[in-house]
TORLUMSE-304984 format. One record per residue (C-alpha): residue in three letters; chain; x, y, z. Coordinates in steps of 0.001 Angstrom, whole numbers. Layout:
! residues N
type:ALA	mol:A	x:X	y:Y	z:Z .
...
! end
This chain:
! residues 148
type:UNK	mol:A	x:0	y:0	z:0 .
type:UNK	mol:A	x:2869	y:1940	z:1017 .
type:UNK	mol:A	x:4420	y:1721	z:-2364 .
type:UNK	mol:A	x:870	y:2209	z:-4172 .
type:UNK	mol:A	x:881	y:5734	z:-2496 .
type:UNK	mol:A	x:4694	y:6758	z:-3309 .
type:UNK	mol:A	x:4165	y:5901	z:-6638 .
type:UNK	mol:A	x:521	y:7028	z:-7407 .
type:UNK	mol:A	x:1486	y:10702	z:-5947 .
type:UNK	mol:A	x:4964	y:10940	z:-7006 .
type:UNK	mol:A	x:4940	y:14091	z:-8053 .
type:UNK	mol:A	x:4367	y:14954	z:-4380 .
type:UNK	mol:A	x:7061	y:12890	z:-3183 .
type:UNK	mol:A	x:10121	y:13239	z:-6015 .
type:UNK	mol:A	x:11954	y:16021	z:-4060 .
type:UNK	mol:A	x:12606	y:14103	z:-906 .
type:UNK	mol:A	x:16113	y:12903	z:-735 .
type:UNK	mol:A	x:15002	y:10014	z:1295 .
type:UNK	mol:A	x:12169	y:8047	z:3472 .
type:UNK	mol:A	x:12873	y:7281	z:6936 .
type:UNK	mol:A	x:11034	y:5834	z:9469 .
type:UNK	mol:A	x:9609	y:6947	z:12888 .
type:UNK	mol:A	x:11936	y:5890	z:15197 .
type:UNK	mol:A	x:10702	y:3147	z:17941 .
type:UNK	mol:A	x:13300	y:2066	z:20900 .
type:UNK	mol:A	x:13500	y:-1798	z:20932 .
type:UNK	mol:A	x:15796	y:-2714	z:23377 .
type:UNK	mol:A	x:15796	y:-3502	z:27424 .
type:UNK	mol:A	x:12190	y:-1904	z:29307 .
type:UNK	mol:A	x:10819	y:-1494	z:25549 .
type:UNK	mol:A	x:7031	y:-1504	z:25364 .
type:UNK	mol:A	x:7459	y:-3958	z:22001 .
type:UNK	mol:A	x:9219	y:-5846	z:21216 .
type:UNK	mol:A	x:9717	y:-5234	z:17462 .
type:UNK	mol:A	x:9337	y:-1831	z:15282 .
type:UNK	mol:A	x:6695	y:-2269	z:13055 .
type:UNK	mol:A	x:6906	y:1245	z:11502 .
type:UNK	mol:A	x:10481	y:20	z:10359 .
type:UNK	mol:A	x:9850	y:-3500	z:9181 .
type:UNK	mol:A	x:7101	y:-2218	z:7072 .
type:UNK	mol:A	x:9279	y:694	z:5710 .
type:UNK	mol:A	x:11655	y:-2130	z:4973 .
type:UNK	mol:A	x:9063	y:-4221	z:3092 .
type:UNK	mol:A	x:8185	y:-1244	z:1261 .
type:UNK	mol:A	x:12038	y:-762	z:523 .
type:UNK	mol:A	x:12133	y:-4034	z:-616 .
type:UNK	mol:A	x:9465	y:-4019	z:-3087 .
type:UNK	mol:A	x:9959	y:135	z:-4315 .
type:UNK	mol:A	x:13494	y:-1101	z:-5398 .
type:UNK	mol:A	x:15786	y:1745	z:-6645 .
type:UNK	mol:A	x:12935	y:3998	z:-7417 .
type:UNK	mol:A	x:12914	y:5454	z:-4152 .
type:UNK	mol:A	x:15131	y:5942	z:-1783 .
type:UNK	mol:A	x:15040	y:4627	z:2261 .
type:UNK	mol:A	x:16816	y:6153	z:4549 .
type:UNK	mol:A	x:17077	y:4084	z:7738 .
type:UNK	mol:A	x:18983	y:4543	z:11147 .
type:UNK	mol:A	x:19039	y:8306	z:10470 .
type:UNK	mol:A	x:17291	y:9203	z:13886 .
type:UNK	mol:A	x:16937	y:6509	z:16435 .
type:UNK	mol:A	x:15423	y:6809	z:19962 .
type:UNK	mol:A	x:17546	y:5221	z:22729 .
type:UNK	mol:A	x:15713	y:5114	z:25562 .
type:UNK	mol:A	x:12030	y:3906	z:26644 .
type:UNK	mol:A	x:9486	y:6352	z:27217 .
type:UNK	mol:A	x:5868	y:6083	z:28400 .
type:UNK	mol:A	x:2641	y:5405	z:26000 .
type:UNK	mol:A	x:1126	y:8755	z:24701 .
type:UNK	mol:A	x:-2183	y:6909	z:23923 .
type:UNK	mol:A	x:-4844	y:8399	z:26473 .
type:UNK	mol:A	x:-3053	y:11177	z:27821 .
type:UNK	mol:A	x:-4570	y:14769	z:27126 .
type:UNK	mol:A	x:-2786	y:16676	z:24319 .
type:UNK	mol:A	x:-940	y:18608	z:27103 .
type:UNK	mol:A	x:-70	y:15874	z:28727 .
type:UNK	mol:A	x:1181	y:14630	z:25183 .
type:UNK	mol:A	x:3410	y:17369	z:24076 .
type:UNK	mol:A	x:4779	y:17725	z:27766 .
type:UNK	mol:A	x:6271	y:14336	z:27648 .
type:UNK	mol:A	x:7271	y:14438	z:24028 .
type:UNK	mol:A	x:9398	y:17438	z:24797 .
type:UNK	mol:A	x:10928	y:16075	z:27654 .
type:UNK	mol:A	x:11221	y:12132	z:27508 .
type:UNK	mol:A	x:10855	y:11871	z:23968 .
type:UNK	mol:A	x:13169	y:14363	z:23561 .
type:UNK	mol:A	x:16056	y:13398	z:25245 .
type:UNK	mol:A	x:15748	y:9636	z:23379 .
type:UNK	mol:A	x:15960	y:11032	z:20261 .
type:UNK	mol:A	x:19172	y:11259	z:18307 .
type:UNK	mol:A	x:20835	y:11587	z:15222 .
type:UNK	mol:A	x:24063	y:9061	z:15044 .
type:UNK	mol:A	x:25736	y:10634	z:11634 .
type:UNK	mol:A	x:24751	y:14136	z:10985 .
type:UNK	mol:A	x:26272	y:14266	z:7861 .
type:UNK	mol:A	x:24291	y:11756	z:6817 .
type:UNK	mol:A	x:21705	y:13710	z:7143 .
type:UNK	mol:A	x:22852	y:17219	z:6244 .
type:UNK	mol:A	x:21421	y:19111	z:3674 .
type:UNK	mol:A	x:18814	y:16723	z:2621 .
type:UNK	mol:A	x:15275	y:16731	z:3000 .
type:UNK	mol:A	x:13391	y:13507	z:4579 .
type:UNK	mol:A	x:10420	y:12147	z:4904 .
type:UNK	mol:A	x:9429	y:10415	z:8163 .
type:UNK	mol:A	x:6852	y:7763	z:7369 .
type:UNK	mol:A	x:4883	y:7043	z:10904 .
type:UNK	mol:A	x:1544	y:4433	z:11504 .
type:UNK	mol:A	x:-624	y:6429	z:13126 .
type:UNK	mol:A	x:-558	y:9902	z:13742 .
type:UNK	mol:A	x:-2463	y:11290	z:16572 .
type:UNK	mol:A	x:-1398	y:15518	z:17163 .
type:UNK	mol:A	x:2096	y:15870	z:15707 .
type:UNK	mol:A	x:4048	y:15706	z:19114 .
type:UNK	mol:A	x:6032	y:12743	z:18268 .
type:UNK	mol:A	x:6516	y:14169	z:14939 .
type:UNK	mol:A	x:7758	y:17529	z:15732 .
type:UNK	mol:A	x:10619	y:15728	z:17818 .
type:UNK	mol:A	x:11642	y:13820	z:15042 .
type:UNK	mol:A	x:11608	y:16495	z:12929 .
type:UNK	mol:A	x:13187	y:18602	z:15313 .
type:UNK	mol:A	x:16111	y:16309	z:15858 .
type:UNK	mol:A	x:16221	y:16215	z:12278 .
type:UNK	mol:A	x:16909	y:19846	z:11592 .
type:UNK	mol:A	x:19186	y:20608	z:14241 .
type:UNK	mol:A	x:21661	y:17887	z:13233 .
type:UNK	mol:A	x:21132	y:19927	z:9550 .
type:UNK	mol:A	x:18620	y:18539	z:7990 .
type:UNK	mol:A	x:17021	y:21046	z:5096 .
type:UNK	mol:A	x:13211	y:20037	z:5528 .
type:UNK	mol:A	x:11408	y:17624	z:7490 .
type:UNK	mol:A	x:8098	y:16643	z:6757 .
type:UNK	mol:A	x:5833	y:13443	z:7681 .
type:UNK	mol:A	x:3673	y:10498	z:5647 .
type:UNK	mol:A	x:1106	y:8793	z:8298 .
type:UNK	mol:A	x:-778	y:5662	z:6828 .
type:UNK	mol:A	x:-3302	y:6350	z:9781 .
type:UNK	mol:A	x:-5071	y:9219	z:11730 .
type:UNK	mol:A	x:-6648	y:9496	z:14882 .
type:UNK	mol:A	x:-10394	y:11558	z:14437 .
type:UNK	mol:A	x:-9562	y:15232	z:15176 .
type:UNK	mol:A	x:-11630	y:16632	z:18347 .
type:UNK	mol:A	x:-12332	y:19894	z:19293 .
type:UNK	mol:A	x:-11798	y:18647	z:23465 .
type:UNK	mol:A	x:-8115	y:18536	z:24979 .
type:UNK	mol:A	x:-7853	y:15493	z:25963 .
type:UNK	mol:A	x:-8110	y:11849	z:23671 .
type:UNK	mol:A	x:-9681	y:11383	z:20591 .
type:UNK	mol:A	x:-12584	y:9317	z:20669 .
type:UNK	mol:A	x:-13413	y:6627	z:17729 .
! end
C-alpha cells in the first residue's frame, strides 16, 4: 500500500532525498518488542526497489518512554518534549545534512512525536522535514483523547 501511495502521488514525493522511518526504541524496558513502523518501511524498501530511496537509522530513539495513547494533548506534548526528547538522536549528521526527509509514521495522533523527530532532524542539519502517516486518529475539538 505503502508503495501504491509513493508511486501514485509521485509528483508529491520526487523532491525528498530520502524516506525514513519513525523511530521506535527496541531494546531492554521497551514496550514492544519489534518496530513495526520500520519493518514495514523495509518491506516497502524491498518491493519500491531503486525507485525510491530509504533512509534508515538516520534518527533513532535510545531510551524507553511512556505510551502517549490516552493522555490529554498537554499531557502529550509535555512528555514528548521532555522524555521523547532526550531519546531522540541523530548518530551521523552528515548523513543527514542538507537533505530533505520524509518520516513515514503508523498512526498519527497531534504531531508531538513528529515535531521531535523532525526537530532532531533539523538541528543535526537537515534542510526540511516533513511526515507520511498511513493512519489518523479523528480530530476533536476537546483537549484530551480522541474518541473513535
Amino acid at each position: 500500500i505503502l508503495v501504491g501511495y509513493l508511486d501514485g502521488h509521485r509528483p508529491w514525493f520526487d523532491d525528498f532525498d530520502a524516506l525514513v522511518p519513525m523511530p521506535a526504541y527496541t531494546g531492554p524496558g521497551a514496550r514492544r518488542p519489534a518496530d513495526p513502523t520500520a519493518e514495514l518501511v523495509a518491506a516497502a524498501a524491498r518491493l519500491a526497489g531503486p525507485r525510491w530511496d530509504f533512509g534508515f537509522g538516520l534518527v533513532v530513539k535510545d531510551a524507553p518512554t511512556p505510551a502517549l495513547a490516552g493522555r490529554s494533548r498537554a499531557d502529550r506534548r509535555a512528555f514528548a518534549e521532555d522524555r521523547l526528547r532526550r531519546a531522540l538522536r541523530v548518530p551521523d549528521p552528515k548523513a543527514v545534512a542538507g537533505r530533505r526527509l520524509l518520516v513515514v509514521d503508523d498512526v498519527f495522533t497531534e504531531g508531538s512525536t513528529l515535531r521531535e523527530v523532525a526537530r532532531v532532524l533539523v538541528q543535526a542539519g537537515a534542510d526540511e522535514v516533513a511526515g507520511l502517516v498511513l493512519a489518523r486518529q479523528p480530530w476533536t475539538t476537546s483537549p484530551g483523547p480522541a474518541r473513535t
